[in-house]
C-alpha positions in Angstrom: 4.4 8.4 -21.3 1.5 6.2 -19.3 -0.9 4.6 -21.7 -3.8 7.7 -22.3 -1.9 10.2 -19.4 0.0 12.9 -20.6 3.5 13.6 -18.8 2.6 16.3 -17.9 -0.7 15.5 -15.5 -0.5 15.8 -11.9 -1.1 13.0 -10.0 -3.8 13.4 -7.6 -2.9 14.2 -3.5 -4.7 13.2 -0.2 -6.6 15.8 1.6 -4.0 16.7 3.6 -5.3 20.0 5.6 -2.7 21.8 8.0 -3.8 22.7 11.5 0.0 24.0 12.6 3.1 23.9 11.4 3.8 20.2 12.5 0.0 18.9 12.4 -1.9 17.7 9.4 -5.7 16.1 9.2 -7.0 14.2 6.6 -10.1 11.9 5.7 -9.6 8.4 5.5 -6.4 8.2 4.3 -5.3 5.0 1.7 -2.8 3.1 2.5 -0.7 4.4 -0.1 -0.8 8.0 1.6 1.4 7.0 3.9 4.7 7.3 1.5 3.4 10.6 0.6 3.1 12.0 4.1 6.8 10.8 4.6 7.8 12.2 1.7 6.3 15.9 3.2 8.2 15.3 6.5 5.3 13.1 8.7 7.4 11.3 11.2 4.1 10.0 13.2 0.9 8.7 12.0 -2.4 9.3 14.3 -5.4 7.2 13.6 -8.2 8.1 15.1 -10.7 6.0 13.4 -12.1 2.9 14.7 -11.6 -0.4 13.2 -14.8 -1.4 11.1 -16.5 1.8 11.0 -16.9 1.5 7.5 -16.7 -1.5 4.9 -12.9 -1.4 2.9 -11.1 1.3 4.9 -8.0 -0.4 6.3 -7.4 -1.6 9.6 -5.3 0.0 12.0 -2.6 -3.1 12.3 -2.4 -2.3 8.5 -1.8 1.3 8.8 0.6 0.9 11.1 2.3 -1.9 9.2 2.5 0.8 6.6 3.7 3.5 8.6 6.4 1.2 9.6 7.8 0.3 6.7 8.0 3.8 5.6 9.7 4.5 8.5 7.0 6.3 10.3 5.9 5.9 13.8 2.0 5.0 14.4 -0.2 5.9 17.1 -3.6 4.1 17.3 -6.3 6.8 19.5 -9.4 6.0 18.1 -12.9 8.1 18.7 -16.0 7.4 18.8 -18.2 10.3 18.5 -16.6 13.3 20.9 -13.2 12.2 21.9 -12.2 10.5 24.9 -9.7 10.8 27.4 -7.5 8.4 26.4 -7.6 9.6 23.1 -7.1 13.1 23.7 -3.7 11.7 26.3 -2.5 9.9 23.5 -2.1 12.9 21.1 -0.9 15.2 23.9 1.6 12.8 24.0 2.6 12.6 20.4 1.8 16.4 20.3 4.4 17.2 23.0 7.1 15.1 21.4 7.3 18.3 18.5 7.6 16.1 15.6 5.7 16.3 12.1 2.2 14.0 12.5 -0.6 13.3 9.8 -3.6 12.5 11.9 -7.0 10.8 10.0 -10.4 9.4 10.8 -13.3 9.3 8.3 -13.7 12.9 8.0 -11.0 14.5 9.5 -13.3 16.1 12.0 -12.5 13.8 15.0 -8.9 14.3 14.5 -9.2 17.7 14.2 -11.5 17.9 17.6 -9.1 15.8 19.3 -6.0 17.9 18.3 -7.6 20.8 19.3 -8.6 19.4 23.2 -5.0 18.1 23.5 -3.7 21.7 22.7 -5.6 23.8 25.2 -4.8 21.4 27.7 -1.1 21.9 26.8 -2.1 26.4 27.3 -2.6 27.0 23.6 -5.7 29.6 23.1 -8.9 28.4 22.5 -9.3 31.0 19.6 -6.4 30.1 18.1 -7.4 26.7 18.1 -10.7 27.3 16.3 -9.4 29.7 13.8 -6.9 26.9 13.1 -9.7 24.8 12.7 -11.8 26.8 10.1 -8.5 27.7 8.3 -8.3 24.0 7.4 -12.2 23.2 6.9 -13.5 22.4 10.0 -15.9 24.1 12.3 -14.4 23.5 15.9 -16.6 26.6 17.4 -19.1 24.3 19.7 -16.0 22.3 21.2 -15.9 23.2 24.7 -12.1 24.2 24.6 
């Protein structure tokens, strides 16, 4: 047994919220996230947060470091404010490629905004995409899908 933790206690998880079958959002994610989003399948990692956008949160050269060594790809598409198109290109890419991705930014709500674009360019239903949205905690009903 840990000093003062039973056996039994679970050890906290990131805020991993599920937009499809092969697409999670989170917050911020630590760099220790990263061997838990392997661990549930993640074969890509998606930042979409800008370096320096907040004091401590890890730089994307350290993410992807990370992501490496657990054997992960990394894609860096970062937004500022309401996604751009090379951000949104980028994820259609790694969207079209099928595989399991964990995508982050401070809140999650970028990542989710810019998953959702990416999709209804690639035909999925703009309802769809928004009830996706608020299934995982994020209001996508103003995006212009």
């Amino acid at each position: 047994m840990l000093a003062g933790k039973a056996e039994t206690e679970e050890v906290p998880v990131a805020d991993f919220r599920r937009l499809s079958d092969t697409v999670q959002v989170a917050p911020q994610i630590a760099l220790s996230d990263i061997a838990e989003a392997a661990a549930l399948g993640v074969t890509t990692v998606v930042s979409n947060r800008p370096d320096g956008e907040d004091p401590g949160q890890p730089t994307a050269a350290e993410v992807a470091e990370a992501a490496r060594a657990a054997g992960l790809a990394f894609v860096n598409a970062p937004v500022s404010g309401f996604p751009d198109e090379a951000a949104i290109h980028a994820v259609g890419e790694v969207l079209a490629k099928g595989e399991s991705v964990l995508m982050f930014c401070r809140s999650g709500t970028r990542s989710a905004m810019t998953w959702a674009l990416a999709m209804r360019r690639a035909g999925a239903d703009a309802e769809a995409l928004r009830e996706a949205g608020a299934r995982a905690g994020y209001d996508l009903s103003r995006l212009p899908l």
